[in-house]
C-alpha positions in Angstrom: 130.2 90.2 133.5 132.2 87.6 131.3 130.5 84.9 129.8 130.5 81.4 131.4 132.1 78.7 128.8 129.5 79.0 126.1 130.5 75.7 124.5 129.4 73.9 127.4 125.5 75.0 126.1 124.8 74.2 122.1 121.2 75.4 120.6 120.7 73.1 117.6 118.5 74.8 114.3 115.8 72.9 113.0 116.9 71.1 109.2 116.0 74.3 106.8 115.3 76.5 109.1 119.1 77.8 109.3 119.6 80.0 106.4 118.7 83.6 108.2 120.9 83.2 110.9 123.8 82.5 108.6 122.8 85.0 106.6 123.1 87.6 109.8 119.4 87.6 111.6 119.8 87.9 114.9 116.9 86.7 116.3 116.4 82.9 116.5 112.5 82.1 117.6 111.7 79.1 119.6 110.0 77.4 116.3 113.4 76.7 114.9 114.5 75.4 117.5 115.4 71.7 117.8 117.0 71.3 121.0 119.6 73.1 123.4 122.5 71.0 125.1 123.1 71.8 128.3 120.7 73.9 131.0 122.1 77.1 130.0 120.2 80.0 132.0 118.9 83.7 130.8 121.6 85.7 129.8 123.8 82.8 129.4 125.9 82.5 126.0 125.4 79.6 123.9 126.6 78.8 120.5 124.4 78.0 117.6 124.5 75.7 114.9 122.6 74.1 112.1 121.1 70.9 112.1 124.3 68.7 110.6 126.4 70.8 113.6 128.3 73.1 111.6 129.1 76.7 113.7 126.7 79.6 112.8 126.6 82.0 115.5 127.3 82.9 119.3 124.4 84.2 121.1 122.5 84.6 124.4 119.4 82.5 125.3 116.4 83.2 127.2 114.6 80.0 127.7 111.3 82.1 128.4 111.0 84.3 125.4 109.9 83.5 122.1 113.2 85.0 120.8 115.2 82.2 122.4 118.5 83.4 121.5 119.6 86.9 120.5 123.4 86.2 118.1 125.8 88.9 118.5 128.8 87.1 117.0 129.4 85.2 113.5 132.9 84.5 114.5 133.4 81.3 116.3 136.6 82.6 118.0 135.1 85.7 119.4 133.6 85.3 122.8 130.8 87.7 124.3 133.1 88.9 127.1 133.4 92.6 128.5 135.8 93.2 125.7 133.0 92.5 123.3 130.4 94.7 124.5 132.4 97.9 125.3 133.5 98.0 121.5 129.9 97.7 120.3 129.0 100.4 122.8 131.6 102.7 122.2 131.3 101.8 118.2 127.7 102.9 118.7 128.6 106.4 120.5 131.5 107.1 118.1 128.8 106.8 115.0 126.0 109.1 116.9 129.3 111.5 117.5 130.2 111.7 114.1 126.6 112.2 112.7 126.4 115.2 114.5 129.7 117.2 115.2 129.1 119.8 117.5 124.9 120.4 116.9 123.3 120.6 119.8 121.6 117.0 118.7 125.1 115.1 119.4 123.9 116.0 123.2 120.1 114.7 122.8 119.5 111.5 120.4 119.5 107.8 120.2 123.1 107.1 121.3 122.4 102.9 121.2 119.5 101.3 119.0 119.6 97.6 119.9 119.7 95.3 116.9 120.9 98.2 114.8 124.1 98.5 116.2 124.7 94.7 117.0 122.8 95.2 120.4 119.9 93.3 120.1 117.9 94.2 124.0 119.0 97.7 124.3 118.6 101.2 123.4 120.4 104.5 124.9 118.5 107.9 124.3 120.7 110.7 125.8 119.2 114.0 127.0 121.9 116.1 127.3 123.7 115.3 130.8 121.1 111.9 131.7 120.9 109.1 129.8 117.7 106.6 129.4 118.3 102.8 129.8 115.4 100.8 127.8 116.1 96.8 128.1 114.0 94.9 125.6 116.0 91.2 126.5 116.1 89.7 129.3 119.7 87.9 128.6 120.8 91.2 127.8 119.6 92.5 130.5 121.7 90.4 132.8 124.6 92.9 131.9 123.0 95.6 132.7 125.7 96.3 135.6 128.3 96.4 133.1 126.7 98.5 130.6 126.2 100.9 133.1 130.0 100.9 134.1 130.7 101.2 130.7 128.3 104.6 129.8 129.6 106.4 132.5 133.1 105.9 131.4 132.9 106.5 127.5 130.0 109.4 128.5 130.3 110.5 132.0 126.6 111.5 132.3 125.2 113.2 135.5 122.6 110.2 135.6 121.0 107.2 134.0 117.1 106.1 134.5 115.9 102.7 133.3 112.5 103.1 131.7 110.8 100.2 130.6 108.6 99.0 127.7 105.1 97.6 127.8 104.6 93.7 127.6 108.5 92.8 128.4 107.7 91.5 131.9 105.7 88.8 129.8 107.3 88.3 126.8 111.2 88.2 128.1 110.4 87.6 132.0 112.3 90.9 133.0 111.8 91.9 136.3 113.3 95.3 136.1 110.7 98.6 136.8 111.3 102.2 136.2 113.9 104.1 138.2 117.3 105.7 139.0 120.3 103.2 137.6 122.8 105.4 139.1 123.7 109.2 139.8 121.1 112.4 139.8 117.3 111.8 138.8 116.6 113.9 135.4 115.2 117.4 136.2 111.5 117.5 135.3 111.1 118.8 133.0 114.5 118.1 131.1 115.2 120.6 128.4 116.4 120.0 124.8 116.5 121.6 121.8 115.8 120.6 118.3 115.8 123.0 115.1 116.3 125.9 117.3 113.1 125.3 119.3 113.0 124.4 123.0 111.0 121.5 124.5 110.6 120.8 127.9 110.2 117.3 128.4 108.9 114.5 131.4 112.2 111.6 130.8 110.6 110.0 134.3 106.9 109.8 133.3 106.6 110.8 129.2 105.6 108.3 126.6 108.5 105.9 125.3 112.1 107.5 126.9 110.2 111.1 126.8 110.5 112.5 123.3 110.6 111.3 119.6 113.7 111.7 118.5 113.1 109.3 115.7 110.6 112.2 114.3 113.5 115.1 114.2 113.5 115.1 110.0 110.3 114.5 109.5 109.4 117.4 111.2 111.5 119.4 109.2 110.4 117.8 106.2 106.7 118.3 107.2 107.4 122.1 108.0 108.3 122.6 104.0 104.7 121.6 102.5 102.8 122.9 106.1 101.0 126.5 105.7 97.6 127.6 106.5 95.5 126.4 109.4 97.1 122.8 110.9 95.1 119.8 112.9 98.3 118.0 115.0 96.6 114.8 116.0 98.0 112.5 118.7 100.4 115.7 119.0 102.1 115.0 122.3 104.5 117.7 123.4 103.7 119.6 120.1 106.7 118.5 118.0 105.1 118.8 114.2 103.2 121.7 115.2 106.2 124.0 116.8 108.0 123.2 113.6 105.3 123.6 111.2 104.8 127.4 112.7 108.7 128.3 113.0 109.9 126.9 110.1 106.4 126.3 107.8 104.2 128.8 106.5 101.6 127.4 109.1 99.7 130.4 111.1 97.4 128.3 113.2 97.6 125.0 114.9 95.1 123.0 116.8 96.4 120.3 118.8 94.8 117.5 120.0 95.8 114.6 122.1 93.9 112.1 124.7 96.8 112.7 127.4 96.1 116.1 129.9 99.7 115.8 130.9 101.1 116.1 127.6 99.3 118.6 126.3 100.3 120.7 129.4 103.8 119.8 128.5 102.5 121.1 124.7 101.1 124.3 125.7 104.5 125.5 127.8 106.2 124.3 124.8 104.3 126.8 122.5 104.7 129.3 125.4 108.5 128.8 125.7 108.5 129.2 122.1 106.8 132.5 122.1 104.5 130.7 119.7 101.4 129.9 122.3 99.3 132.8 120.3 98.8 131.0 117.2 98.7 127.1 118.8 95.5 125.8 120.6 95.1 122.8 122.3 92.4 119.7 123.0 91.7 116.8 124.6 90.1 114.3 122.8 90.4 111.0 121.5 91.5 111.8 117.9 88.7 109.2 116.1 85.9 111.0 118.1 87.7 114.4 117.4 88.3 114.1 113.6 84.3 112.6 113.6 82.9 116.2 114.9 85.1 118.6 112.7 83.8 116.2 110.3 80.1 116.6 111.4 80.8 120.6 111.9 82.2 121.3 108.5 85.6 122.1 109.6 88.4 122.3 107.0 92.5 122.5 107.5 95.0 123.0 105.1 96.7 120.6 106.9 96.6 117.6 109.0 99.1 115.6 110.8 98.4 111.8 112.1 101.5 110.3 114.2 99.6 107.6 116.8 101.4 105.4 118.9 102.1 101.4 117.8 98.8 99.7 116.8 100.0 96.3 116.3 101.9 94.6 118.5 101.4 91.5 117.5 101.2 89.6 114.2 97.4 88.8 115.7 96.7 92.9 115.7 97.5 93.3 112.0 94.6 93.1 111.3 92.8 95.4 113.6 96.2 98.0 112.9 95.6 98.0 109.1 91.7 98.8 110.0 92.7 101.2 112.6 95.0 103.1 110.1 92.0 103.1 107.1 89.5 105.0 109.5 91.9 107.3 110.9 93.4 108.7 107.6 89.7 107.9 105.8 88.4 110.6 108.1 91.5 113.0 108.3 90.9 113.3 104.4 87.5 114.0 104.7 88.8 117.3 106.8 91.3 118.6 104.5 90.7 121.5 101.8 91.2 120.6 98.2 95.4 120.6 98.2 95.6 120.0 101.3 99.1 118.4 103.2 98.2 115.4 104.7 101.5 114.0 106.7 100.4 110.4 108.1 102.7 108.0 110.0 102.9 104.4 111.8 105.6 103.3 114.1 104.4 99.8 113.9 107.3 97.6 113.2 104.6 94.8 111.6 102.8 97.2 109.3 105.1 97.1 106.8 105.7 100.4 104.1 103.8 98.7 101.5 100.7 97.6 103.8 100.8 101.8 105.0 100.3 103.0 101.3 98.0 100.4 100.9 95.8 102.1 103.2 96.2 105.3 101.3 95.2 103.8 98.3 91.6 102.4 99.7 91.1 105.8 101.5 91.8 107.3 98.0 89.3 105.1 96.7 86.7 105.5 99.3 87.1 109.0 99.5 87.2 109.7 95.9 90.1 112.1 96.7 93.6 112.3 94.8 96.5 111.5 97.3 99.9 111.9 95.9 102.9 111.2 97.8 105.3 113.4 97.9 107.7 111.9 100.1 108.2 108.7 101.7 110.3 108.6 104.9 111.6 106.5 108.0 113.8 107.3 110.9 116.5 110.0 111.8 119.5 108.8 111.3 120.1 107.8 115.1 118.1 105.1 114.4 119.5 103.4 111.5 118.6 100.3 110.5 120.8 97.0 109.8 120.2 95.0 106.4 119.8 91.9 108.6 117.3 92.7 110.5 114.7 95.2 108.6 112.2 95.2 111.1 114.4 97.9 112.5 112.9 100.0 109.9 109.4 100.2 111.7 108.5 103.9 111.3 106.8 105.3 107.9 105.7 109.0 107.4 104.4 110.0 104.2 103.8 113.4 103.4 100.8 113.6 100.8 98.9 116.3 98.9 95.8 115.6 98.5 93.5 117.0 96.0 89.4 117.7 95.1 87.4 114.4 93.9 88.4 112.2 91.1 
């Protein structure tokens, strides 16, 4: 849809509270906020300026969420119309297409990562011939009809199901539930293929859109220092673990996650792989498992720790940073002497420093040697924009870590 006249609708920025959004953020919270002329609804566009009037930014508001206006444009003379969007989609596609070439990841990635490519409310994973629709703004949201239009004629995919995130009903008042956008339901399960290994996964039911694609170098990466006997903790369809055994010098892997259906999605994994002879796996709830090989004596050469978001808000920071000390305090207290230790958070507020951090009290509590040997992020379908570095919300560091100090 085209905007209705934006300049009828003026949000006005708090006095020195301005100097982020003219320096590109796109997120304006409700704090610096000082009023808003006009009753613009959700999803309409507004224009933003500072507190003397001058023009910073064009945006769209959403008078229920704490992000109160999402800015898209710096330019005063550049409306949000169709125009607008389908070159930031299609400038999105056209960078995924050139990352990849011809590999058989141009076909199953992160076509659209909201704020990252000047999208702030969406993101696009495409799994071959289907497409998953996330909305994480409501005013975004209100396009959704012409976003659609727009995928199917830059992409022509055979489907596209909306999945949606947990909490945005309350904190953007989106009304929208999982199902079929338009065309064919995904097949379950939907296959893909990463580093020559084949996953089957569940688009309709799986965690996030189905499958971490933001995890595809890492797993590499992890496969290089991986050998020996492997614990894969929160392990999901067995990503780390597959890798670690096909492309590591891993011989054994025990995987263990809290979720019966994905470790049945794991286990036809390993079988699909022809690897099933060398992976077991567990259900358990991976503090309680880590405390009885703990209590049992067990030892790995190896241990992997990639749990889902722990902090959601800047009130569970707290109770995160805990969260993350006990969990790699007692995956260190399992690992042989040289061990690989390859530890991760996807929380957006735990911020790289706070992560190592961690490391360095379980270090001290432990009395073990942890060195980093690398410090990573996201694949490169999810980059990250300079203005708005909470994009850069996953950390994996890959440690060795020694005997006692």
């Amino acid at each position: 849809m085209n905007s209705p006249d934006a300049d009828s609708a003026r949000v006005i920025i708090k006095k020195r509270r301005a100097l982020p959004f003219f320096s590109g953020h796109p997120w304006v919270f409700a704090g610096a906020v000082h009023r808003v002329e006009g009753e613009p609804a959700a999803g309409a566009e507004v224009t933003v300026h500072a507190h003397d009037g001058k023009f910073i930014a064009r945006g769209l508001i959403n008078p229920q969420s704490n992000i109160r206006v999402r800015l898209y444009s710096w330019d005063e003379s550049q409306r949000l119309d169709n125009e607008f969007w389908s070159r930031r989609i299609q400038t999105a596609i056209t960078h995924r297409h050139s990352l990849f070439g011809d590999a058989p990841e141009k076909r199953c990635c992160r076509l659209i990562f909201s704020e990252a490519d000047g999208l702030s409310g969406v993101v696009v994973d495409r799994y071959n011939d289907h497409l998953l629709l996330q909305w994480t703004s409501r005013a975004l949201a209100e396009r959704e009809p012409f976003f659609v239009e727009q995928l199917h004629q830059q992409l022509q995919p055979a489907g596209i199901w909306r999945r949606t995130e947990k909490g945005m009903a309350e904190a953007e008042g989106l009304t929208l539930t999982d199902g079929l956008v338009t065309g064919a339901e995904p097949p379950r399960p939907l296959f893909v293929e990463e580093h020559g290994l084949q996953y089957g996964v569940d688009v309709v039911a799986g965690q996030k859109t189905g499958f971490y694609f933001d995890q595809r170098d890492n797993r590499m990466a992890a496969a290089r220092y991986l050998r020996g006997r492997i614990l894969d903790l929160f392990c999901y369809s067995g990503g780390f673990g597959l890798t670690a055994l096909r492309h590591g010098a891993a011989t054994q892997v025990l995987g263990v996650d809290s979720s019966q259906p994905a470790l049945d999605f794991a286990q036809r994994n390993a079988e699909l792989n022809s690897l099933a002879d060398r992976m077991r796996f567990e259900q358990w709830a991976a503090y309680a498992k880590l405390e009885s090989l703990e209590k049992a004596g067990e030892q790995f050469d190896g241990v992997i720790l990639d749990p889902p978001k722990m902090a959601r808000t800047r009130g569970g920071l707290e109770r995160a940073l805990r969260g993350y000390f006990r969990l790699n305090q007692l995956a260190v207290r399992v690992l042989k002497p040289g061990g690989i230790l390859v530890t991760c958070s996807c929380s957006g507020l735990v911020s790289r420093g706070d992560f190592e951090q961690v490391l360095a009290r379980v270090a001290s509590e432990t009395g073990r040697t942890i060195q980093i040997l690398e410090s990573r992020g996201q694949a490169a379908d999810h980059p990250v924009s300079v203005q708005c570095l909470e994009n850069a919300y996953l950390k994996c560091l890959i440690c060795r870590v020694d005997s006692r100090r």
